[in-house]
N, C-alpha and C positions, 0 to 999 in steps of 0.2 A: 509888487508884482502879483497880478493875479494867480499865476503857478507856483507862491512861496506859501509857507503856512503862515496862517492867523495868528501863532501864539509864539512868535519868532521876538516878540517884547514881551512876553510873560505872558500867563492865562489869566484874565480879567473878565466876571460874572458875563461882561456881555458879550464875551467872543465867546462861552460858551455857549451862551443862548442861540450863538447864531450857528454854531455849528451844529446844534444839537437840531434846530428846527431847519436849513439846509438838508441834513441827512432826513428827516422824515419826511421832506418835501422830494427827495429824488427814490425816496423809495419806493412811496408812493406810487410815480410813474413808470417806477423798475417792476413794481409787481404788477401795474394797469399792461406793461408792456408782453412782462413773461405771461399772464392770463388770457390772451386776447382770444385764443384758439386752443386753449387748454383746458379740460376738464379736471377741475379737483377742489377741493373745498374750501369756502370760506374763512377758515380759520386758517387755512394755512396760507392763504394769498394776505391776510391779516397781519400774520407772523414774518411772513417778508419783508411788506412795507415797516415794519417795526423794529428786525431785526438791525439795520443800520444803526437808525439813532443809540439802540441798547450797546452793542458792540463800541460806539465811536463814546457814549458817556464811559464804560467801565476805561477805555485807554485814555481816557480825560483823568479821570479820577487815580487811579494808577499811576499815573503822570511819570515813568521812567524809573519805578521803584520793579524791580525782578523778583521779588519774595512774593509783593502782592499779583503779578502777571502772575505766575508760575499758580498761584492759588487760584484764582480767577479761572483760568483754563482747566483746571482740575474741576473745578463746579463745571464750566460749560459743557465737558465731558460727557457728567451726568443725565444731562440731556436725552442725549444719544438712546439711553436706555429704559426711558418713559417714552417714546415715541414711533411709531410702525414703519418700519422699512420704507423707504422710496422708491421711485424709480432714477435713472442715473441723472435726466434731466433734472427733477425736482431736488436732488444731492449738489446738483449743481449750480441751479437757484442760492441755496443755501448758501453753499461757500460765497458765491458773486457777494452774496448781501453781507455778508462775516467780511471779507475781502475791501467792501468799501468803507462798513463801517470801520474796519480798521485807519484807511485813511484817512476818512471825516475824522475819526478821533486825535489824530498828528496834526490835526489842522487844512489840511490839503485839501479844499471844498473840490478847487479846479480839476484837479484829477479825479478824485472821487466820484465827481460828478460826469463826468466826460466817460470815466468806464463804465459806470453803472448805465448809461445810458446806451452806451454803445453795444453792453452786452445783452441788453434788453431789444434793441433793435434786431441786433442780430441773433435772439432768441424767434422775434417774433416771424425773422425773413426765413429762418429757415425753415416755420411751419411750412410755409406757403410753394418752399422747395420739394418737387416730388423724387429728386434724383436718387435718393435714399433709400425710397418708398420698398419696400418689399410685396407685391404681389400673394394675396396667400394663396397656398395652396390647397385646393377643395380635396382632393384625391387624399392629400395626408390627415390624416385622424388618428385619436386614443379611441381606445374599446375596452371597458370596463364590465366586467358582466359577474353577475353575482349567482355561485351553483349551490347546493348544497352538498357536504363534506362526502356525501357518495360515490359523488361525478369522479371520474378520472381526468383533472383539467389541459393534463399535457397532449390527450390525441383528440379529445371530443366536439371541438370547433375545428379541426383540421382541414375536412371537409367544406364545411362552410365556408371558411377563409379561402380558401383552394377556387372556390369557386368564383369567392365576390371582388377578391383582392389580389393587385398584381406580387406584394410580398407582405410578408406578416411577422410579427416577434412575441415573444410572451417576455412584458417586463419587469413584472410583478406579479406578487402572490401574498394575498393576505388574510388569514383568518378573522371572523366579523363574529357577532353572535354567540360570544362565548365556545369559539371556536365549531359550531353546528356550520355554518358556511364558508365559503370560502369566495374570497374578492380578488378578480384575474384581471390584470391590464394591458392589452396589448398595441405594437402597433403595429399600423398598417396603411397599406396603400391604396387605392380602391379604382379597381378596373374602369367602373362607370359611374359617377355621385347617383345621380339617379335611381341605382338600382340599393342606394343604402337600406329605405324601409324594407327591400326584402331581406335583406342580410338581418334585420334586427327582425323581422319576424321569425327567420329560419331558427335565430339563436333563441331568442327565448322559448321555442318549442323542445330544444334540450336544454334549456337552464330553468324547466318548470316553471316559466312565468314569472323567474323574478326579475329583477332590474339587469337593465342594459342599458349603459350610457353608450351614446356616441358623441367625439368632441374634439372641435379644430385643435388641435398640437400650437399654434400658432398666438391665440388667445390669449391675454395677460389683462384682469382686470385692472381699476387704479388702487393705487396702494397709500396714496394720501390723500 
């Protein structure tokens, strides 16, 4: 039966090979499928299509022994902490691809292959779904601005804000410079986008010219 496992009469060199090269061939299309509209790098679209075969050989090799799983999972562990955070999508890549290679390694190409593909489809439908989408919103902004340890930063842009912004917060406070400056973050809402460059002129004429960021709240670059 095509829905049974390969290795249901023992594991024999060539049901490995076929299992092993199946999983690199569906990965392959799992990571063509999650990429198609996703920005993120090479090595990690690399790491996908590879992750199966790797995954489906260690439960070959393992073969129903629990000392060596239980080890194996302690090393894959390790992982985790040579490698830079993701975003929840790309977390989720991952497991899919840990997930199949799990069942390529029992033998189950059929299934394996049928989720892998299925979740890669439906990775790739829901870029194209805008139901989700969030709208940003221009009016919400961070304001960062940087004074020297002089300034008093709790009433000195009061003004300013009062004027430019329908409400405002101070969320932070951080000394820079060997403590000579002080780095203030706020947020805020802003009356008219338009009228930002005058807001960031107003303020740097009491933050002496030094830096002012202004910056969509909204914003998240990638992370792999």
């Amino acid at each position: 039966m095509i829905f049974s496992t390969i290795f249901s009469d023992g594991i024999t060199p060539a049901d490995i090979f076929i299992c092993l090269g199946v999983a690199l061939a569906v990965g392959v299309v799992f990571a063509t499928l999650c990429f198609v509209k996703t920005k993120s790098t090479k090595s990690f679209l690399l790491a996908t299509a590879l992750l199966p075969m790797v995954v489906a050989l260690v439960i070959i090799l393992v073969n129903g022994n629990i000392g060596a799983g239980v080890a194996i999972a302690g090393a894959f562990s390790l992982v985790r902490f040579r490698s830079a955070p993701g975003t929840a999508k790309e977390i989720c890549i991952i497991f899919i691809s840990m997930a199949g290679g799990l069942a390529f390694g029992m033998g189950y190409l059929a299934y394996a292959s049928i989720f892998m593909i299925a979740a890669g489809a439906f990775l790739i439908a829901f870029e194209y779904i805008k139901f989700w989408d969030k709208k940003p919103d221009l009016k919400d902004k961070k304001v960062r601005i940087t004074i020297p340890e002089s300034l008093d930063y709790t009433t000195i842009f009061n003004d300013v804000f009062n004027k430019y912004t329908e409400k405002y917060d101070l969320i932070k406070v951080k000394t820079v410079n060997m403590g000579s400056l002080f780095r203030v973050d706020y947020h805020v809402v802003l009356k008219d986008v338009s009228k930002e460059k005058e807001m960031v002129d107003e303020l740097r004429i009491l933050n002496g010219n030094l830096e002012v960021q202004v910056q969509r709240t909204d914003f998240q670059g990638s992370e792999l």
